[in-house]
N, C-alpha and C positions, 0 to 999 in steps of 0.2 A: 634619808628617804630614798636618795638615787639606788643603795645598794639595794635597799629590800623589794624596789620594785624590778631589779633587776634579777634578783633570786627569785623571786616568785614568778616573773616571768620567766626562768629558766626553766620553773617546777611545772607552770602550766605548757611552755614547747613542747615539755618532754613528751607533754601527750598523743604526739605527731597527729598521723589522719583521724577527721573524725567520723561522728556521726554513727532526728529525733524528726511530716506527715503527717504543728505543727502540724506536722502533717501528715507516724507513720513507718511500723516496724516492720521488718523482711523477718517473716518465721524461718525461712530457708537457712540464716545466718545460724541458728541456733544457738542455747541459752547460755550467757555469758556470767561467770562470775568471778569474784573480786575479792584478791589474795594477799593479807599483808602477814608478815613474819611477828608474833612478839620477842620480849627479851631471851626468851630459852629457845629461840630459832624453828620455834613449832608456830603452821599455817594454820590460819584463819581464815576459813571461808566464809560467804555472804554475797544476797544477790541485791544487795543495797552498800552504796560507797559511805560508809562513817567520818566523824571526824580522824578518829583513828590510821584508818587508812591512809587520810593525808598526810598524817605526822609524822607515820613510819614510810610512807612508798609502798604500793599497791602492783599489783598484776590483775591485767584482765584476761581471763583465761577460757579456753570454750570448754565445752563439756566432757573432752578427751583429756582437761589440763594443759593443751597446749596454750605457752605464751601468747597475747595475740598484742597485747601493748605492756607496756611499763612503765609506768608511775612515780618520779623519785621521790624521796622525800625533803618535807621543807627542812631546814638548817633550824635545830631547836630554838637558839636565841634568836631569831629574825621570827620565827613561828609565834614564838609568846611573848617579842619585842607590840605589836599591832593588832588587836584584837580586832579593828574595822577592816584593816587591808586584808587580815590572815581569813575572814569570814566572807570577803569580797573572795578572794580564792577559790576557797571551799565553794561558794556558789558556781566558780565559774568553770571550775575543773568536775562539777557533778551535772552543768549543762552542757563541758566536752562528753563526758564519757556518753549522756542522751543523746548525743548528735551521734556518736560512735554507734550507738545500736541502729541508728538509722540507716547513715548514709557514707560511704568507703572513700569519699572523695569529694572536691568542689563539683568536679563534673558531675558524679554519681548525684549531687545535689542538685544541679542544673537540669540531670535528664529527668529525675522526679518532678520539678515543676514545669519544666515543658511537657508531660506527660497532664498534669494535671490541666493545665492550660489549654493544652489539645481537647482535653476531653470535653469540658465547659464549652470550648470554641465550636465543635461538633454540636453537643447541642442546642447551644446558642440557634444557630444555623437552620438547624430543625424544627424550632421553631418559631424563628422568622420567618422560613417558608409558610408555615403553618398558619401566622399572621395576616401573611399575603390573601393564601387563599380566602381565611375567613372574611378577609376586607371587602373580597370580590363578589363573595356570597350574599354578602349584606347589599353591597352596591345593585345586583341583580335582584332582590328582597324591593330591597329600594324604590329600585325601578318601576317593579310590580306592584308596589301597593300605590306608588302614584298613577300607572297604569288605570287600576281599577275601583279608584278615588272619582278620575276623573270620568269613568262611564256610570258608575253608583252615585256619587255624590257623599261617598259614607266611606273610609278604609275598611279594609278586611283584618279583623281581629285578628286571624290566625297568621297572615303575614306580620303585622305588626309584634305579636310576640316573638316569631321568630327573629325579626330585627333586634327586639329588647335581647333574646339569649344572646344572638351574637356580639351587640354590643358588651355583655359581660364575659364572651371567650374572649377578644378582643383586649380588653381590661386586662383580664387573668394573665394573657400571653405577655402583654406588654411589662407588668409587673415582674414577672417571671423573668424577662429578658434584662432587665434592669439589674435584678436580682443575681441574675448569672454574673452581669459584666461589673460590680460589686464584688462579687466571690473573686475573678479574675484581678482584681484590685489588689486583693487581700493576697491571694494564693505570692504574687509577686513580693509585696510588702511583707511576708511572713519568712521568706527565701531568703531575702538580703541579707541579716546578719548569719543566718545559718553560712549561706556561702561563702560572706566576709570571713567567718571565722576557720572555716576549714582552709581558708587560702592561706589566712595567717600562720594558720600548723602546718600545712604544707611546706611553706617556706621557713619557718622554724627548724622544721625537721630534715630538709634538706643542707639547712646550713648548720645544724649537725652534723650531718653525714661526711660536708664538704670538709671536716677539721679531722684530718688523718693522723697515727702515731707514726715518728718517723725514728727509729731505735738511733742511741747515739754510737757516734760511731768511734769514741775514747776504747782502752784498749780495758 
């Protein structure tokens, strides 16, 4: 079990950076697809990852063909040794490559939900203020129909309506705001493993990098 988790965790580092907006695709990056070789070394393209692709190593390639990641393949007997872990894989290397169309980095992950954040937090804001006023409205409302209660003996209909609407913007806003800081909840809680995971290929991928060929130096 220690070897195939470690092969398989070889196969998914390989996927280095990732990035899925969640939450949220960048059209700019433009459309990606996915390149495995069969037995007669003739390419397979597809803009859906197969089990296929896992089995042989895949290329993600953009629209000019350029490289952009590399995929290895699993080791056939470890591949068809585990059908739970080999399908646990397949799961998790098809929500690397969705995080890939998303997002370039952990940061690049980070500045998308502070963006999002931001935005919620703006209008949070706006209409708290909006709250305020209507509270003020009402209180002035308020005032007035006790005003002209106590010279009548009777309130004014038309004031008291108007108290009834604002007690329902009032309602509305407040729900509303709730609703935002809920979303803001979620947005955060949605984030975590995205970023968790691209931190993990990051440092995978680095500690790749970090293992250099060093030619020998026999004669």
């Amino acid at each position: 079990m220690p070897h195939l988790l470690h092969r398989l965790g070889l196969a998914i580092a390989a996927t280095g950076l990732l990035l899925g907006s969640i939450v949220y695709a960048d059209d700019s990056v433009g459309k990606r697809l996915y390149r495995y070789y069969n037995d007669k070394g003739t390419p397979t393209m597809s803009d859906q990852i197969t089990e296929e692709h896992i089995r042989r190593g895949y290329d993600i390639v953009d629209r000019n063909m350029q490289v952009i990641r590399h995929f290895p393949p699993f080791d056939e007997a470890v591949y068809q040794k585990d059908k739970v872990k080999r399908d646990s894989a397949f799961r998790q290397q098809q929500e690397d490559a969705r995080i890939l169309r998303l997002f370039s980095s952990a940061r690049d992950a980070e500045l998308a939900r502070n963006r999002q954040l931001d935005t919620l937090e703006t209008s949070i804001g706006y209409n708290m203020l909006q709250l305020q006023r209507i509270k003020r409205l009402r209180a002035a409302f308020v005032e007035e129909a006790a005003a002209t209660e106590r010279k009548t003996n009777k309130p004014d209909p038309k004031v008291k309506a108007r108290i009834t609407e604002f007690d329902k913007q009032i309602l509305d806003l407040q729900t509303l705001i709730s609703y935002q800081r809920a979303e803001q909840n979620k947005v955060k809680n949605d984030f975590i493993p995205i970023i968790n995971r691209l931190s993990e290929l990051e440092k995978a991928e680095a500690r790749q990098g970090s293992v250099q060929f060093v030619p020998s130096t026999r004669p």
